[in-house]
C-alpha positions in Angstrom: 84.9 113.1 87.4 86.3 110.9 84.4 86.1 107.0 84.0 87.3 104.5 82.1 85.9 101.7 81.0 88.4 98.3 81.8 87.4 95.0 79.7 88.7 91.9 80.6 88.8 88.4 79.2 90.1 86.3 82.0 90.0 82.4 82.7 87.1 81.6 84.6 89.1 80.1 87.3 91.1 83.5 87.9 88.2 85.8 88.0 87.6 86.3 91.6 91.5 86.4 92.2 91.3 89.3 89.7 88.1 91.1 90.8 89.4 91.2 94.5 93.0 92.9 93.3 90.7 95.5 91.0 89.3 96.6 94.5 92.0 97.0 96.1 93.6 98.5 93.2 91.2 101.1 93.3 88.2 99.8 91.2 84.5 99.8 93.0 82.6 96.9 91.3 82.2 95.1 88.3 80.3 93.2 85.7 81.3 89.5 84.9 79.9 87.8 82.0 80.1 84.4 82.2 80.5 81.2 79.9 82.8 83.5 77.0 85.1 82.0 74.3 88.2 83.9 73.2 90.7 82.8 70.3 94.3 83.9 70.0 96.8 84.0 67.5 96.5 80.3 67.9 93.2 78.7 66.5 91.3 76.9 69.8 91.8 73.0 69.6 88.8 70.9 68.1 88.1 67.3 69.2 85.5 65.7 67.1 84.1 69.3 66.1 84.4 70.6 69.9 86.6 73.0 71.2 88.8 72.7 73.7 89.4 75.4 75.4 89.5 77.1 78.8 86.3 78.8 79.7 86.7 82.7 79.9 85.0 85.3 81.9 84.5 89.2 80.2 84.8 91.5 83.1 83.5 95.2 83.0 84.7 97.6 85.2 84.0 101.2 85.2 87.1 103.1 87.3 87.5 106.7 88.1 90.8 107.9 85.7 92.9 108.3 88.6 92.8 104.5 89.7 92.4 103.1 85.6 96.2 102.1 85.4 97.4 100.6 88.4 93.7 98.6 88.1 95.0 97.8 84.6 98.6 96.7 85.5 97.0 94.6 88.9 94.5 92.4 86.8 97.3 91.7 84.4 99.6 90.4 87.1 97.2 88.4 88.7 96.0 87.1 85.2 99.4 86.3 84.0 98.6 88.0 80.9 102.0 89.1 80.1 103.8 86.1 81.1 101.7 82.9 79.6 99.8 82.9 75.9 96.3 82.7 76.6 95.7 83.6 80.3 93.6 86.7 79.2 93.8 90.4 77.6 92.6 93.6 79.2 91.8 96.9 77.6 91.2 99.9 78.6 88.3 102.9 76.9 88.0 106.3 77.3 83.9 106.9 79.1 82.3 109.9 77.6 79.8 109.8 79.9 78.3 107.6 82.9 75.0 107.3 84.2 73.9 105.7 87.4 77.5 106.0 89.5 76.4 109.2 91.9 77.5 106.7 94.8 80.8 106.2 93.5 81.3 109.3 92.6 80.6 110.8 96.1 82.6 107.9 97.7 85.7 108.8 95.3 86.1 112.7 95.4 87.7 113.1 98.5 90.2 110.1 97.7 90.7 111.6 94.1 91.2 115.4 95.8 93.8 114.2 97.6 95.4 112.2 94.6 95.8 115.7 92.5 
């Protein structure tokens, strides 16, 4: 089984909007990092030397191959990446390996047998 490797910078206030359409886009967990800071093309704002920006949240989620895309495309919806400058970005890595998922990957064969 294959995974990918989905990170996420997304406003803090969207993260849990985002995390619940990963799941039922086919995504099994994640990792959120809190309290990040992302810049743009646009420099962040500065008020007497500090920033004013929107708080972001990195996400990390590891998703079998099969389900990477329409996780990918779901976030980004949700997110408004596409459609508003600064909402978030999402990329998504090739996993060489994976240690430490033996429940997922039980959970997902069947599902994933039946995708091919």
């Amino acid at each position: 089984m294959h995974f990918k490797l989905i990170v996420a910078m997304v406003e803090d206030t969207k993260t849990n909007a985002i995390l619940d359409t990963a799941r039922e886009a086919g995504a099994k967990g994640a990792t959120v990092l809190n309290q990040a800071r992302g810049e743009g093309v646009n420099p962040a704002k500065t008020f007497l030397g500090l920033s004013i920006n929107a708080q972001v949240d990195v996400l990390l989620l590891l998703v079998e191959e099969h389900f990477s895309r329409q996780v990918l495309e779901s976030i980004a919806r949700v997110g408004d990446f596409d459609s508003t400058s600064g909402t978030g970005i999402a990329v998504q890595l090739d996993v060489e390996d994976a240690l430490g998922v033996r429940h997922q990957i039980s959970e997902l064969s069947e599902v994933v047998e039946e995708l091919i």
